[in-house]
C-alpha positions as CSV (number, residue, x, y, z in Angstrom):
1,X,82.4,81.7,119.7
2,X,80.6,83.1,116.9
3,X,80.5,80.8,113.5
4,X,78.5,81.3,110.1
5,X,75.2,80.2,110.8
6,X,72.7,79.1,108.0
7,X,69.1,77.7,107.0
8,X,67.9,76.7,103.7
9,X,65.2,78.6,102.5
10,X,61.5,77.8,102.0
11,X,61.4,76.9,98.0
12,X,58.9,79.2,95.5
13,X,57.2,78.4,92.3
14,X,55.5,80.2,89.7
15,X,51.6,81.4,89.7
16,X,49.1,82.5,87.2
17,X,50.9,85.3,85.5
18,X,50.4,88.2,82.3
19,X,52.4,91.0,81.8
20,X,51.6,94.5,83.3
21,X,50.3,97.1,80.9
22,X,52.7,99.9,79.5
23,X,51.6,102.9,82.1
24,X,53.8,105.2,84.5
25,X,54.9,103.9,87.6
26,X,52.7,103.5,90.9
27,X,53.9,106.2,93.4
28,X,52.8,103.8,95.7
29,X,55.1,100.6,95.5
30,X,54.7,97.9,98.2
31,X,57.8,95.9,99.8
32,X,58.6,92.5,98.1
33,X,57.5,89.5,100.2
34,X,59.0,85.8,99.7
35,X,56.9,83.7,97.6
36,X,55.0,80.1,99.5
37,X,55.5,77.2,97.9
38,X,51.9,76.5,96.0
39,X,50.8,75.2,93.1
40,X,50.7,77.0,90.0
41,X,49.6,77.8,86.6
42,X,50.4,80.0,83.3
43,X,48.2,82.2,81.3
44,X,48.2,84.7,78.5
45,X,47.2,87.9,79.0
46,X,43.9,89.0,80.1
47,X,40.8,90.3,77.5
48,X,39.5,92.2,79.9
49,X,36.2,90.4,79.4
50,X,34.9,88.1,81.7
51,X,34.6,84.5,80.3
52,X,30.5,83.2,80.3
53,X,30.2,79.4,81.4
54,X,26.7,77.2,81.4
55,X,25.6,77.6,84.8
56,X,25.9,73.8,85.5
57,X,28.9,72.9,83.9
58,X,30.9,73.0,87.1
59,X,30.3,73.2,91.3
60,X,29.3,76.0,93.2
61,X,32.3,78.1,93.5
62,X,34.3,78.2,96.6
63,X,34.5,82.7,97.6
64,X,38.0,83.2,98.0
65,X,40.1,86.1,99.7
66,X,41.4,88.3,97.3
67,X,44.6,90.0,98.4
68,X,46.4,92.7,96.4
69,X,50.1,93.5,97.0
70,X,52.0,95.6,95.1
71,X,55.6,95.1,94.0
72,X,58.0,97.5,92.3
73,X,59.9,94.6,90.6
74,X,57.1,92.1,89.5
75,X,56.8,92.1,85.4
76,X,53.7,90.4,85.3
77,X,50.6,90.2,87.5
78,X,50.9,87.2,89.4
79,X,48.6,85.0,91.2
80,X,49.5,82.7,94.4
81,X,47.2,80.5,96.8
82,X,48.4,81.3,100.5
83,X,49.6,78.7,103.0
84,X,46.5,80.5,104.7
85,X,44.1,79.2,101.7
86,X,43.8,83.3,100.8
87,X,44.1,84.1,97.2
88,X,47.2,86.6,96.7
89,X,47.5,88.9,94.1
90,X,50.6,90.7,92.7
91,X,49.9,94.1,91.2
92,X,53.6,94.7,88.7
93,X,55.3,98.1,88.3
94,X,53.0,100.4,86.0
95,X,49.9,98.1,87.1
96,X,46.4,98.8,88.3
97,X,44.3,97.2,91.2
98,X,41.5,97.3,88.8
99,X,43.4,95.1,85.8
100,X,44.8,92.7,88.3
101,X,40.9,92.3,89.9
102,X,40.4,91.3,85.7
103,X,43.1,88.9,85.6
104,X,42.3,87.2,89.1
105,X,38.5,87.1,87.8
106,X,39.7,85.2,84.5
107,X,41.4,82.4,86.7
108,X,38.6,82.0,89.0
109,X,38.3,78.2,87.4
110,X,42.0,77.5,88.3
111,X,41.6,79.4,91.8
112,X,38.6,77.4,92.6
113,X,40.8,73.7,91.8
114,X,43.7,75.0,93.4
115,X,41.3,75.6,96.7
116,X,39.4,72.5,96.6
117,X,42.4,70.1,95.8
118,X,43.5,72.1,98.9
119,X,40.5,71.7,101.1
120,X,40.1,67.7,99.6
121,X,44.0,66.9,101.1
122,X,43.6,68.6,104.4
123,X,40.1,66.5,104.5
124,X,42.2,63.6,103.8
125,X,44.7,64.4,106.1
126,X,42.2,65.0,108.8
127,X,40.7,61.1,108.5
128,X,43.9,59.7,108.1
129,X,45.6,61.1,111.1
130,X,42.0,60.8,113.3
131,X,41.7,57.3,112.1
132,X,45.5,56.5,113.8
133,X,44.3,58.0,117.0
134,X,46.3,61.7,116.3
135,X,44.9,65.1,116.7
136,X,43.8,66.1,113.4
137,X,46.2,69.1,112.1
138,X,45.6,70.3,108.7
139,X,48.9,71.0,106.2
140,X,49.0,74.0,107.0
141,X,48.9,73.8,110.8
142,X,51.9,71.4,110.5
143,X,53.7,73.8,108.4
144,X,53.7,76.2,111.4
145,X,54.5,73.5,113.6
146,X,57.4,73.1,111.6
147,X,58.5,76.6,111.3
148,X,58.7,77.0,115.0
149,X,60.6,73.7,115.2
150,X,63.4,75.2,113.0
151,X,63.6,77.9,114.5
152,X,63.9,76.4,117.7
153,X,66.9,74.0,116.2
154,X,68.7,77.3,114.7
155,X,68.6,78.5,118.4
156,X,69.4,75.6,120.5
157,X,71.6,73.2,118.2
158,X,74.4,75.1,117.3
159,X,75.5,75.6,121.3
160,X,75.0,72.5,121.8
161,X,76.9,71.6,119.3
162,X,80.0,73.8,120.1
163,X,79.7,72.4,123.6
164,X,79.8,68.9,122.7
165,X,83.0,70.3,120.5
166,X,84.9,71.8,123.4
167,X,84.3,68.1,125.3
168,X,86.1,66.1,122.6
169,X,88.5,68.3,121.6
170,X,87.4,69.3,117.9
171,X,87.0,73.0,116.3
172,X,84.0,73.8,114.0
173,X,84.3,76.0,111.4
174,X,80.8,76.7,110.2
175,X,77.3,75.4,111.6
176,X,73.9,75.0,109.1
177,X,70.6,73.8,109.9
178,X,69.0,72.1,107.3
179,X,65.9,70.5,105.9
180,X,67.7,67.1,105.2
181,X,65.4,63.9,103.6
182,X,67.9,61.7,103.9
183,X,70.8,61.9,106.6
184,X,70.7,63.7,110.3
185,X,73.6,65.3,109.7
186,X,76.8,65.4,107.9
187,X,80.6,67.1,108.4
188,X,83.0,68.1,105.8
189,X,86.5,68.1,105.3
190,X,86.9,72.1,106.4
191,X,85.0,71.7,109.6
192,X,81.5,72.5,108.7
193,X,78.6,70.3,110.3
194,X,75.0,70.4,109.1
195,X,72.6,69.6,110.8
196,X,68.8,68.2,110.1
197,X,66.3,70.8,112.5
198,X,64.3,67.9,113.2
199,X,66.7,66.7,115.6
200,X,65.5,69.3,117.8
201,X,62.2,67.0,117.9
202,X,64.7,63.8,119.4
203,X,65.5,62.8,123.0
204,X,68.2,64.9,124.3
205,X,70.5,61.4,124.1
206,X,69.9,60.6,120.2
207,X,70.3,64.3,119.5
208,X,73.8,64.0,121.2
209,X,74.5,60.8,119.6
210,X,74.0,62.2,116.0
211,X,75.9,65.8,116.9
212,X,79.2,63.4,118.1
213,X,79.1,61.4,115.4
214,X,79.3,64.1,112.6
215,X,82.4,65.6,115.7
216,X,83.9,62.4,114.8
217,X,84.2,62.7,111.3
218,X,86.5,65.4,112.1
219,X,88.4,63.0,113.4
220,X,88.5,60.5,111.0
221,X,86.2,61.0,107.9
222,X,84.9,57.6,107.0
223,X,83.2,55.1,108.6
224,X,85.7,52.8,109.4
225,X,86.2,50.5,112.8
226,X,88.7,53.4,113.9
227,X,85.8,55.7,113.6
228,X,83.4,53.7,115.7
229,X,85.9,53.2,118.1
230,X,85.9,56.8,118.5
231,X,82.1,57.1,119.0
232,X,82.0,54.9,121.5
233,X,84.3,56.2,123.8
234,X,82.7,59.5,123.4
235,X,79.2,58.2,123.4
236,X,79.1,54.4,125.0
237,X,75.2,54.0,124.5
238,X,75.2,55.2,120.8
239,X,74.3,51.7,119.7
240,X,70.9,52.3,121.5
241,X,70.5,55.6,120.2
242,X,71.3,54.7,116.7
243,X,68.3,51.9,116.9
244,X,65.8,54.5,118.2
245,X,66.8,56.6,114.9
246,X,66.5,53.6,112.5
247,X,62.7,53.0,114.1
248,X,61.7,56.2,114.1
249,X,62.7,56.8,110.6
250,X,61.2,53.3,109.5
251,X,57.8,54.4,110.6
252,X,57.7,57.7,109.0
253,X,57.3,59.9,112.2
254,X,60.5,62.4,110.6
């Protein structure tokens, strides 16, 4: 059975940016690429003259990795701080490698914050998580832990979910996987159930509880006695599973 099938996407913010100058087109345009989510900063317009500082006035200077991409739709030359700490700049329609090696130069003060705030959290991070006896992953090593994850709940929780479906007797009309905050899932009127990914992370039992009891709401859509009622029968530990959820979630581990 084939249903629509969605994931919310990562979330982008602004960087560094000045317009591109008024010349021809590049012949060479590079494909668009989503934007990370990073911190970010606005700026006039380059001089094209490289600020002086006093040699003291501020730390050594981390070197970053400059990376210049190209794209035929950017308006601006853009700057971004990679989830892989490089430094990524966007070269705009009509643009030069040369200019946008200018601008990046100019923000070399906010490139240098943005990678030592960077380096000071994952620090943190590091003691924090090796002071509670845990390996010590940086932000970004989660981040790809948590990519895979999703992935992984895209592939495995929607079949689960239809299967658990066919059991009880209930047709689903649409399936997302989402990254919810604050509920493990929920089911609307029209038959669509979405799911939080991280309940890929669960025992196989809680994961079941929390995919029949959004079933259930097709069923009856509050939370009445009725509705329990008909959890129950479908899922007679899901007063167990239900308390494993509300520890879990009390100490912080989803």
């Amino acid at each position: 059975m084939q249903l629509p099938l969605d994931l919310d996407p990562d979330t982008a913010h602004s960087a560094p940016s000045h317009p591109a100058p008024p010349h021809p087109a590049s012949s060479h345009p590079a494909p668009s690429h989503p934007a990370p989510s990073h911190p970010a900063l606005s700026h006039p317009a380059p001089s094209h003259h490289a600020p002086s500082h006093p040699a003291l006035s501020h730390p050594a200077p981390l070197r970053p990795v400059l990376v210049f991409v190209r794209h035929p739709r950017a308006k601006r030359y853009l700057i971004r701080i990679t989830g892989a700490g490089t430094v990524r700049v966007t070269v705009p329609r009509g643009g030069s490698k040369r200019a946008a090696a200018v601008f990046a130069a100019e923000q070399h003060v906010w490139i240098d914050a943005q990678l030592r705030v960077r380096a000071e959290r994952d620090r943190r991070e590091h003691e924090a998580r090796t002071s509670r006896g845990e390996s010590g992953a940086t932000h970004d090593e989660r981040r790809v832990r948590e990519r895979a994850s999703i992935a992984r709940a895209k592939l495995e929780l929607p079949p689960r979910l239809l299967e658990l479906a066919e059991c009880h007797g209930v047709t689903v009309s649409r399936i997302s996987i989402r990254n919810q905050r604050w509920r493990w899932g929920s089911c609307s009127r029209s038959g669509h159930i979405c799911l939080n990914w991280r309940l890929v992370t669960m025992p196989a039992d809680v994961r079941d509880y929390v995919l029949i009891h959004e079933l259930m709401h097709l069923k009856r859509m509050d939370h009445s006695p009725r509705f329990w009622k008909l959890v129950a029968e479908a899922c007679p530990d899901y007063e167990k599973a239900r308390a494993w959820l509300k520890h879990h979630a009390r100490a912080n581990e989803f």
